[in-house]
C-alpha positions as CSV (number, residue, x, y, z in Angstrom):
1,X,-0.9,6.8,0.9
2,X,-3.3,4.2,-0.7
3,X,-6.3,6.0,0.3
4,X,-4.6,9.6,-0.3
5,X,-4.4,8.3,-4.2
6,X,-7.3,7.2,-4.4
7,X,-9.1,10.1,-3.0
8,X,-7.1,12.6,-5.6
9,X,-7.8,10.0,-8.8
10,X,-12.1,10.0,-7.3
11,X,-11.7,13.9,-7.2
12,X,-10.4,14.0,-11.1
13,X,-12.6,11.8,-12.2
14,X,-15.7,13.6,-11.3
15,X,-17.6,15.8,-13.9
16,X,-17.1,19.6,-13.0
17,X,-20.2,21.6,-13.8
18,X,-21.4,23.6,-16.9
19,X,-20.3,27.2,-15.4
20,X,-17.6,25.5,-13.6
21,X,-15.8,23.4,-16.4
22,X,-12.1,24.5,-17.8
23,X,-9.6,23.0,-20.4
24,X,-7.2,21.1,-18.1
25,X,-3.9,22.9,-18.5
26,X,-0.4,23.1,-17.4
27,X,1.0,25.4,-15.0
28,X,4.6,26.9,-14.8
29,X,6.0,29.0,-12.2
30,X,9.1,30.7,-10.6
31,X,10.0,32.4,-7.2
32,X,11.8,33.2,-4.4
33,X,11.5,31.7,-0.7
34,X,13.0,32.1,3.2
35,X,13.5,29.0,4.7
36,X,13.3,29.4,8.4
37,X,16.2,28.0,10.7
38,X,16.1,24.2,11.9
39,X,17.2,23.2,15.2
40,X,19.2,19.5,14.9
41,X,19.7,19.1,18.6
42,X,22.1,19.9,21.8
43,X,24.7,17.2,22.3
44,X,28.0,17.0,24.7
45,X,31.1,15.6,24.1
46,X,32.0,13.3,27.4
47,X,34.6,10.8,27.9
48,X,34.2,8.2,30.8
49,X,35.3,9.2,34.3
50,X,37.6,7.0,36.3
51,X,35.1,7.4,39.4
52,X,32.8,4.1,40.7
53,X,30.2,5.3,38.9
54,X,31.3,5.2,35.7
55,X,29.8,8.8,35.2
56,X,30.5,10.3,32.1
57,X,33.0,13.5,32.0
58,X,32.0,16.7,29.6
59,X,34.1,18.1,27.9
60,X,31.8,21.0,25.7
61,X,28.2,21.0,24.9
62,X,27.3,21.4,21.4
63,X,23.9,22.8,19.6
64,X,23.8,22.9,16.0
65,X,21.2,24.5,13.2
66,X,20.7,25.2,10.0
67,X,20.3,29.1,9.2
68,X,17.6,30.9,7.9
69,X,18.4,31.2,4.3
70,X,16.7,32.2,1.0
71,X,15.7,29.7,-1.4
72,X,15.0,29.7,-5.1
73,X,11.9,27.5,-6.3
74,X,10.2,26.3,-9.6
75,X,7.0,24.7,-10.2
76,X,5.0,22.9,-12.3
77,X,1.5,22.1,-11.6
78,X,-1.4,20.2,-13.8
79,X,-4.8,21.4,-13.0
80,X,-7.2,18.5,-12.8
81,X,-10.2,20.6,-12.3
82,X,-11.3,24.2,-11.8
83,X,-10.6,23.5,-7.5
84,X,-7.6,20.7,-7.9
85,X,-4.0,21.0,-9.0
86,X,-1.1,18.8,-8.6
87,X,1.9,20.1,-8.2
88,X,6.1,19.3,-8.2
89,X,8.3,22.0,-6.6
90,X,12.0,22.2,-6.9
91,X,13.7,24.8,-4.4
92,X,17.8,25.3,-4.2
93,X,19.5,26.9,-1.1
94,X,22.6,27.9,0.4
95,X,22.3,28.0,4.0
96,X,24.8,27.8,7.2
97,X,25.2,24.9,8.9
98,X,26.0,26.9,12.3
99,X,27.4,24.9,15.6
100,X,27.7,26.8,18.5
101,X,30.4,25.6,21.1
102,X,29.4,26.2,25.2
103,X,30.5,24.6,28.5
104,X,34.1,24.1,27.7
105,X,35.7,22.2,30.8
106,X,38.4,25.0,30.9
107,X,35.8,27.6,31.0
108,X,37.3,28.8,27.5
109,X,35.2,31.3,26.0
110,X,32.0,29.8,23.6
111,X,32.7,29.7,19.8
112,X,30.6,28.7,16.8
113,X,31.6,27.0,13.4
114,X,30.1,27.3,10.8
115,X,29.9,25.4,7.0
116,X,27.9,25.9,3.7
117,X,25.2,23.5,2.7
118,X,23.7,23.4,-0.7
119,X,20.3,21.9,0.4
120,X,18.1,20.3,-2.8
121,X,14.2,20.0,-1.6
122,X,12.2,17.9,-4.5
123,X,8.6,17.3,-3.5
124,X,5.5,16.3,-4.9
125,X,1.7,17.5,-3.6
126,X,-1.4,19.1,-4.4
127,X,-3.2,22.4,-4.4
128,X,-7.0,22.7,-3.1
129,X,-8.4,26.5,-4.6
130,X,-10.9,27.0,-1.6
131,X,-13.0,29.2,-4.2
132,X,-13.7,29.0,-7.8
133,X,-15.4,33.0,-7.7
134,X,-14.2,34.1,-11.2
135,X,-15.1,37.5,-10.4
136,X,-12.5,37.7,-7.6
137,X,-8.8,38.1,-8.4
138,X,-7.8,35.9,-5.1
139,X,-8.2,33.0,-4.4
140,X,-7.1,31.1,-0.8
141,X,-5.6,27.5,-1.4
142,X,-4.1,24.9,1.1
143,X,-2.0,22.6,-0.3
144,X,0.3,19.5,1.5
145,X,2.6,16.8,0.0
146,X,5.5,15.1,0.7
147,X,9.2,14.8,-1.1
148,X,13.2,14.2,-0.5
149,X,15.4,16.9,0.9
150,X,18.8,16.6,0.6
151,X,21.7,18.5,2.2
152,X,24.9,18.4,0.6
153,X,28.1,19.5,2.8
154,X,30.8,22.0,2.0
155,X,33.3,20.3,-0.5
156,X,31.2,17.6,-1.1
157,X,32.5,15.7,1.7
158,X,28.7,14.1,2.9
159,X,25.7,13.9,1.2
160,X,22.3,13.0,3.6
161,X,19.0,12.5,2.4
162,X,15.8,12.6,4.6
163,X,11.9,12.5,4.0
164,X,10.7,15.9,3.8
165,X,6.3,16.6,4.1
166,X,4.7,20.3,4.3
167,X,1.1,21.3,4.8
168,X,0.4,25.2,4.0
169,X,-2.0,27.7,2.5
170,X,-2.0,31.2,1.0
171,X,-3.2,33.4,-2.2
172,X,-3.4,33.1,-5.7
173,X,-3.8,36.2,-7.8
174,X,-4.8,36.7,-11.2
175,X,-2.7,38.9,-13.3
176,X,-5.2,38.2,-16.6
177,X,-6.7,35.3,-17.6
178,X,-3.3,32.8,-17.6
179,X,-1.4,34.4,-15.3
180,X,-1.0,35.8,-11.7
181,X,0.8,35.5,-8.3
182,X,1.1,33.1,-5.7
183,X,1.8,33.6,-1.9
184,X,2.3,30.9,0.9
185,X,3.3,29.7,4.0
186,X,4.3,26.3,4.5
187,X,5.3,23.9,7.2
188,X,8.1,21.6,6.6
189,X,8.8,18.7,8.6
190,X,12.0,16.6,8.2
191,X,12.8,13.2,9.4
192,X,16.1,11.5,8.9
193,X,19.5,12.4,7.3
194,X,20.7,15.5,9.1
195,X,18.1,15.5,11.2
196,X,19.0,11.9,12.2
197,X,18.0,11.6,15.8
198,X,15.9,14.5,16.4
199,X,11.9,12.6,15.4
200,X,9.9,15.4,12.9
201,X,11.5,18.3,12.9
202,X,9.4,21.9,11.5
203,X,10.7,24.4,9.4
204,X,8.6,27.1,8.6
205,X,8.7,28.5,4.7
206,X,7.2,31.8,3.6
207,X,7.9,31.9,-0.9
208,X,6.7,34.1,-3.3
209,X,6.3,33.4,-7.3
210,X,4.9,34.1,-10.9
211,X,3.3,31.8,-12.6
212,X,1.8,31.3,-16.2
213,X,-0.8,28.7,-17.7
214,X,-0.8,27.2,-20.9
């Protein structure tokens, strides 16, 4: 993370060129996203046999996921230079915490439960335009950062938190000179809080957006 920082403070720091220079200015934007569903593991529920073995005794199998669900996002981005921007993102979702019930010991039929989450994701990164080409409208990007995502449970009854990190890419393009649209694809990988148990866990996000610079 050291070096990460110091990398990105090296890269600001360094004079852009005559044709290449611009005011450093903010950027503000708004959009809609899919979050893609997130496996959170197959467990069973066992009690210990009576045999000499001590084997356990299943009762049902479980396997549980979060839903594909939209997600709203803000952003707001300072542009270091003309290639460089950093970047915090807000998104707000609604998804379906789904379990899905299976290998019941009295062969009763499989059923699934399901709850609302309200799932916060707050992260911090930066932005890499692979081109400075003022005569093209787009411009590819990759971008990457890290941040907190955290799930809140129907009624409030349990809040988790867990360390969330993405790496992506996509398109900016221009509208006019301080505004345009933005398209990407990111990877999300979570580890911790209600995917305790489960290591780095993906999630793929496609999002859409406006945005305006001042």
């Amino acid at each position: 993370m050291i070096r990460f920082v110091a990398v990105v403070a090296l890269l600001a720091a360094l004079p852009a060129s005559a044709d290449a220079q611009i005011r450093r200015r903010l950027e503000v934007g708004g959009g809609a996203s899919v979050a893609g569903s997130l496996g959170l593991g197959k467990r069973d529920a066992s009690l210990m046999s009576n045999d000499t073995a001590g084997s356990p005794y299943r009762l049902f199998s479980s396997d549980t996921r979060i839903d594909p669900a939209p997600r709203l996002e803000v952003r707001l981005g300072y542009r270091l230079s003309p290639r460089l921007t950093i970047e915090g993102t807000l998104g707000v979702a609604q998804p379906q915490l789904t379990s899905s019930l299976r290998n019941d010991v009295e062969n009763a039929d499989g059923v699934d439960s399901s709850s609302t989450l309200t799932e916060y994701v707050i992260d911090g990164g930066v932005l890499w335009r692979l081109s400075t080409n003022k005569r093209r409208r787009w411009t590819p990007f990759v971008s990457g950062g890290a941040g907190v995502a955290r799930h809140v449970h129907e009624g409030q009854t349990l809040i988790e938190s867990a360390l969330d990190t993405y790496a992506g890419g996509g398109l900016l393009y221009a509208l006019g000179r301080r505004t345009g649209l933005r398209v990407d694809g990111r990877v999300h990988i979570l580890n911790g809080g209600i995917a305790v148990g489960q290591g780095a866990s993906p999630r793929g996000v496609l999002s859409g957006s406006f945005f305006a610079a001042f």
